[in-house]
C-alpha positions as CSV (number, residue, x, y, z in Angstrom):
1,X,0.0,0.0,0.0
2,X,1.1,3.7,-1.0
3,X,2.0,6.0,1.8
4,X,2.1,10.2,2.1
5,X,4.8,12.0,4.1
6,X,4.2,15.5,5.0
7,X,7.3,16.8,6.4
8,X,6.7,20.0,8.3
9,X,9.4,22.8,8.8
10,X,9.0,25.5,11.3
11,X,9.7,28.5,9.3
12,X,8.5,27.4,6.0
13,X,5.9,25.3,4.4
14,X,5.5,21.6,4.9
15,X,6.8,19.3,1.9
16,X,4.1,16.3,1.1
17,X,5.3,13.3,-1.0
18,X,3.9,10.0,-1.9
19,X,5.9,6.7,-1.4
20,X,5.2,3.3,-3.2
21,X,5.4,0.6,-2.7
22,X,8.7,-2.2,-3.0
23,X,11.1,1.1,-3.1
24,X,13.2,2.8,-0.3
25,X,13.9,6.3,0.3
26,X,16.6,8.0,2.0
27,X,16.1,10.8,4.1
28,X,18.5,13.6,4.6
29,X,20.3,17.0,4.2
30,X,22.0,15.4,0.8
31,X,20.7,16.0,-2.3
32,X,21.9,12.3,-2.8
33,X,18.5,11.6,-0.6
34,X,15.3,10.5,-2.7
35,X,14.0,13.3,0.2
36,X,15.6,16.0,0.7
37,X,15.1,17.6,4.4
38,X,16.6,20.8,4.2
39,X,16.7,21.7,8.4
40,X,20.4,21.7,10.3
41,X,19.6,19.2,12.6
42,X,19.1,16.6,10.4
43,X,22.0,14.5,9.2
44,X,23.0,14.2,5.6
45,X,22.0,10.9,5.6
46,X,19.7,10.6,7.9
47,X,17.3,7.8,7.9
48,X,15.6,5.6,5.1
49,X,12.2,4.3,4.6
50,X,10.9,0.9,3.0
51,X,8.4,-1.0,2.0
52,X,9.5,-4.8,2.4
53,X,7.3,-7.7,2.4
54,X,4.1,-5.5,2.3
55,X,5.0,-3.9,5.2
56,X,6.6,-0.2,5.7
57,X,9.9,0.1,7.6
58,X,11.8,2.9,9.2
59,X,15.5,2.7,9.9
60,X,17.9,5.0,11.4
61,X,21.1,5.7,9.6
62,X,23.4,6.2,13.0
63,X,21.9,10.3,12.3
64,X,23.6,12.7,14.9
65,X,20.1,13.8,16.9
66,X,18.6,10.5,16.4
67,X,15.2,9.7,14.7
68,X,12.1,9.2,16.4
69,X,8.4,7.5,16.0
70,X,5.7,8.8,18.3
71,X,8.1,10.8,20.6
72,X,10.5,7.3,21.2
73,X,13.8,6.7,20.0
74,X,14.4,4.2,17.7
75,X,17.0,2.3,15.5
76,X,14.5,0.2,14.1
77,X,10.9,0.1,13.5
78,X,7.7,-0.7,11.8
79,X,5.1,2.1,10.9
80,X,1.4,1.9,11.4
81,X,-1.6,3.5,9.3
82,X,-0.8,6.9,10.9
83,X,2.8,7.5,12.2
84,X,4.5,11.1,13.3
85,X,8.3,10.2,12.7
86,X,11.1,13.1,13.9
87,X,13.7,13.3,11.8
88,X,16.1,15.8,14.2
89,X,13.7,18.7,15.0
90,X,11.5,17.7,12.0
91,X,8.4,16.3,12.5
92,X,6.9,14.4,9.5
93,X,3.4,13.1,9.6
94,X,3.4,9.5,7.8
95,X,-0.1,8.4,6.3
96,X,-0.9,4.6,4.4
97,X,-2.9,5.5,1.5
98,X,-4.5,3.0,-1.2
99,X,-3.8,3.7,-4.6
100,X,-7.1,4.9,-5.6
101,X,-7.1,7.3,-2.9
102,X,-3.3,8.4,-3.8
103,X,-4.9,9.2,-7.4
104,X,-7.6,11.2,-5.9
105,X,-5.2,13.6,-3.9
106,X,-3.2,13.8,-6.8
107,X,-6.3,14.8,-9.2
108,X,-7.7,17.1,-6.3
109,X,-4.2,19.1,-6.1
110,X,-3.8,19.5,-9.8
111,X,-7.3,20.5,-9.7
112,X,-6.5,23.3,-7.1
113,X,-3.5,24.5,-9.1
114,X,-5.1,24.7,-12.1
115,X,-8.2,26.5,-10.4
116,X,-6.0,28.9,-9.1
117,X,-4.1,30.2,-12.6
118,X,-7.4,29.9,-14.6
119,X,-8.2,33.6,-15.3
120,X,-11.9,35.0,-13.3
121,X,-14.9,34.2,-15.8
122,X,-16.3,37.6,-15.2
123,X,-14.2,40.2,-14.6
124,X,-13.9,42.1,-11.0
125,X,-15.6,45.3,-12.5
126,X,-18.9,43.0,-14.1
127,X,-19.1,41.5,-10.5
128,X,-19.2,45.0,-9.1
129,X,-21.3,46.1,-11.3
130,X,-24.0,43.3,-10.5
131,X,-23.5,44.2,-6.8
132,X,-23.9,47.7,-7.9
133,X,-27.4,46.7,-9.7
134,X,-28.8,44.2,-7.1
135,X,-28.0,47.1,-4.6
136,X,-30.0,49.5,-6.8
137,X,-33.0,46.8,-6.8
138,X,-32.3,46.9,-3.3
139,X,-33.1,49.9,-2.7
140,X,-36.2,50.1,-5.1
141,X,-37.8,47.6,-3.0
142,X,-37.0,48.4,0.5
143,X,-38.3,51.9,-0.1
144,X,-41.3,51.1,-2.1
145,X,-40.1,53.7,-5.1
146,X,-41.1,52.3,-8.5
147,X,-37.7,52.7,-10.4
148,X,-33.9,54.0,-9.6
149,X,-30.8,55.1,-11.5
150,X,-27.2,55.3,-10.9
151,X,-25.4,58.0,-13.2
152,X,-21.9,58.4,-13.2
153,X,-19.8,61.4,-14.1
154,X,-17.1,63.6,-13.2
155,X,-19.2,66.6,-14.0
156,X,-22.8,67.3,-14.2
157,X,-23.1,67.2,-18.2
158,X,-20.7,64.0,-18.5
159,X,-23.2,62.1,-16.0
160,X,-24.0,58.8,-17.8
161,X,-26.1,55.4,-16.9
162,X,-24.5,53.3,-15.2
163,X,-27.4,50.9,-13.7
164,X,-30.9,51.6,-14.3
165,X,-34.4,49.8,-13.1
166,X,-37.6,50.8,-14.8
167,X,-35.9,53.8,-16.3
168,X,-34.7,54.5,-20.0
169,X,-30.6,54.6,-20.0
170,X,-30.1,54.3,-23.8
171,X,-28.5,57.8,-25.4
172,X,-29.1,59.5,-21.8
173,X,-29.5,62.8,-22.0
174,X,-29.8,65.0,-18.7
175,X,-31.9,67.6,-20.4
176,X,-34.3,64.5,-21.3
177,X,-34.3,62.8,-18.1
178,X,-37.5,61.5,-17.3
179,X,-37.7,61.9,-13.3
180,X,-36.5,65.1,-11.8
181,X,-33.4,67.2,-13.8
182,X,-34.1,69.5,-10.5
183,X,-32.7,67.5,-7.9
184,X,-30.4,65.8,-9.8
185,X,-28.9,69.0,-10.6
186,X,-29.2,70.6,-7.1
187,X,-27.6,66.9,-5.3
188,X,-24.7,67.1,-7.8
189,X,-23.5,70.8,-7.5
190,X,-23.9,70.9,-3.6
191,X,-23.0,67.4,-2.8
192,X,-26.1,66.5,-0.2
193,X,-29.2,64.4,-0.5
194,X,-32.6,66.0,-2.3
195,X,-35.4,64.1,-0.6
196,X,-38.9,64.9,-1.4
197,X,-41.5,63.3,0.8
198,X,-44.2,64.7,-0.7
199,X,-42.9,66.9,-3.8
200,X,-46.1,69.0,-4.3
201,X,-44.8,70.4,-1.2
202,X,-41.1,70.4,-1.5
203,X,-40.2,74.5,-1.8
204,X,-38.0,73.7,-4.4
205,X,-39.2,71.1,-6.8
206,X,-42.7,72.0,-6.5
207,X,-43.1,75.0,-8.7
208,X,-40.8,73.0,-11.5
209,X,-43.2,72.4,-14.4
210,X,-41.6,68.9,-14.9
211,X,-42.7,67.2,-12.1
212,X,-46.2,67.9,-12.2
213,X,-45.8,66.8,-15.9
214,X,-43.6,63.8,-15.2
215,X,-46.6,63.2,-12.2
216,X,-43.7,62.4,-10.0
217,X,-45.2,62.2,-5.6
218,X,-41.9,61.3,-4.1
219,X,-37.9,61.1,-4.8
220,X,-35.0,61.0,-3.4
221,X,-31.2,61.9,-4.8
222,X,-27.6,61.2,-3.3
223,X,-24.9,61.8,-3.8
224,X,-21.9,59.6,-4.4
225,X,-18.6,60.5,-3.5
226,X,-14.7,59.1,-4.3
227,X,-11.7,61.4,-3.1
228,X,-14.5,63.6,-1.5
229,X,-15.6,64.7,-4.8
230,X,-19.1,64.1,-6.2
231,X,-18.8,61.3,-9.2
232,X,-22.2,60.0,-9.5
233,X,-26.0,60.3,-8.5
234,X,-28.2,57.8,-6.8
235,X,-32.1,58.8,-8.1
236,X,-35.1,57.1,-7.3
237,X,-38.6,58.3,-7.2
238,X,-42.5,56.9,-7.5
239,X,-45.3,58.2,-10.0
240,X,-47.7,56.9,-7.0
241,X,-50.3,60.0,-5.6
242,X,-50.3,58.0,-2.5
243,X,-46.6,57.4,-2.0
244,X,-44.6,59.3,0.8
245,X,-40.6,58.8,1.7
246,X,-40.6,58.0,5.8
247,X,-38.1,58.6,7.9
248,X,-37.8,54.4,7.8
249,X,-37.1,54.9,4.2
250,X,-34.9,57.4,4.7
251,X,-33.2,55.4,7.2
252,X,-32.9,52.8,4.7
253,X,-31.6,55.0,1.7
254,X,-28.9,56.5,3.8
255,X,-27.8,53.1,4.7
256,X,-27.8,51.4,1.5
257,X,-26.3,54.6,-0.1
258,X,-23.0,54.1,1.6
259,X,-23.3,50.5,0.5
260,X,-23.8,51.9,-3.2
261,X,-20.8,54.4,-2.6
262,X,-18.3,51.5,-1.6
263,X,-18.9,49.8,-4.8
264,X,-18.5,52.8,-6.9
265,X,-15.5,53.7,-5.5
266,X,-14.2,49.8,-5.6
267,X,-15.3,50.2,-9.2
268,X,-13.4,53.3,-10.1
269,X,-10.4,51.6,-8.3
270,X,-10.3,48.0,-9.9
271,X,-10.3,50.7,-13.3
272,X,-7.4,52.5,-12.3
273,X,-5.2,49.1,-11.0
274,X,-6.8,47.5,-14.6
275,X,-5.6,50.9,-16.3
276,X,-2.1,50.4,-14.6
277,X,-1.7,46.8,-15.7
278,X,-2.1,48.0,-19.2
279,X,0.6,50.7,-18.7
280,X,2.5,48.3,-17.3
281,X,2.1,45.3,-19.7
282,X,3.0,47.9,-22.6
283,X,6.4,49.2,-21.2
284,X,5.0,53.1,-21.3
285,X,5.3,55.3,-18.3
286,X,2.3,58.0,-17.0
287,X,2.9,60.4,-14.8
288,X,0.2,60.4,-11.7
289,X,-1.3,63.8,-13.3
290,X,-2.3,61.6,-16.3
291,X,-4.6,59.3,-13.9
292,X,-8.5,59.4,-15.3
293,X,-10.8,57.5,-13.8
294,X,-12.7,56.8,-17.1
295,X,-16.5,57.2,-14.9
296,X,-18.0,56.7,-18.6
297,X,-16.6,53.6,-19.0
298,X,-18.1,51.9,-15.7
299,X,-21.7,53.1,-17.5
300,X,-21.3,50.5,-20.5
């Protein structure tokens, strides 16, 4: 029967290898040694392992700090299923295995590997963005608002889609926005939330033709910030004559808004380590006052 060794070091990681069976394998400091044990306490030749007569063996080779199996000394000796063997200061765990199971480890660690190098299906800034978009939903539901947006922009006229439920985002045009251009405009150039409760009786958005043509009751607008500048616009509003913003849902908006703000802003910086990787991969150099943040191109 087949047998693993996991030889565990102190400082560094432990070594597993798998022994078969009718062979024997020295253990040492020499490279001479079928395994190497790379540890100054361990003799150059330090010990050998067999299988003889279907059964695994342990021998010491006269080593200068002695080997060991289970904590006692020993010159000779036969090794169970499950075995801890001290090679110096070395402890190696020593494991029977069948040969089906053998294959099975083997498989499973190539497996791992292979897992590991294989590139991400979807790319970090997709995931975001379908965080960014079940957040959105999120919040459309938990307030009991009909639709939402998330615009991104560095300025008020760049602002572009990025996420949209039950709102048009193709060829966005501010001036053609159909909720409120108002409060969009008023949450982007003074950086704090526009909340209407009731916006026939907001002092602001009230006398604005739109809404009453738009036949929009209730909306609320945040702002989203990276570097403590404004780079985006969290709108959602409700056509309902019956719906009112509480101070629950406000509750709730303020909390998920920070939520929405932490993806943005791990958006915008997966684009500027994916922008650098580029740089990099292409041998050109950018100074820092060349960094953009590329907002429009986390709206497509």
């Amino acid at each position: 029967m087949p047998a693993k060794i996991t030889i565990c070091y102190p400082d560094q990681p432990a070594m597993e290898s798998f022994l078969y069976e009718d062979n024997g394998y020295r253990l040492g400091r020499s490279h001479e040694c079928e395994l190497l044990l790379d540890h100054p306490t361990v003799s150059r030749q330090h010990a050998k392992v067999a299988h003889l007569n279907e059964i695994w063996q342990l021998d010491d080779e006269r080593s200068r700090n002695g080997t060991k199996v289970n904590g006692i000394a020993i010159t000779h000796s036969t090794l169970n299923d499950d075995a801890i063997i001290s090679i110096g200061e070395l402890d190696c765990l020593f494991e029977t295995k069948s040969s089906k199971q053998v294959d099975a480890i083997m498989t499973h660690n190539a497996w791992r590997l292979s897992s590991s190098q294989a590139p991400t299906a979807i790319p970090l800034t997709e995931h975001l963005k379908q965080n960014l978009s079940e957040q959105l939903q999120n919040i459309i539901m938990l307030t009991g608002t009909q639709r939402g947006i998330v615009l991104l922009g560095d300025t008020l006229a760049s602002l572009n889609v990025s996420i949209a439920h039950g709102m048009q985002r193709d060829d966005f045009k501010l001036s053609q926005f159909e909720g409120s251009v108002g409060a969009i405009t008023r949450c982007f150039e003074s950086g704090q939330n526009v909340v209407a409760m009731d916006v026939s009786c907001h002092e602001l958005l009230s006398a604005r033709k739109s809404i009453e043509l738009k036949q929009i009751a209730a909306l609320a607008c945040i702002p989203l910030f990276y570097d403590k500048k404004v780079v985006g616009i969290v709108y959602t509003d409700s056509k309902m004559s019956d719906k009112v913003l509480t101070e629950l849902d406000i509750e709730i908006l303020s909390s998920m808004s920070q939520q929405l703000e932490a993806t943005v802003q791990a958006m915008l910086l997966q684009q500027s380590i994916d922008s650098l990787q580029l740089i990099l991969n292409d041998n050109s150099i950018r100074t820092s006052s060349d960094k953009d943040y590329s907002l429009l191109n986390l709206c497509h």
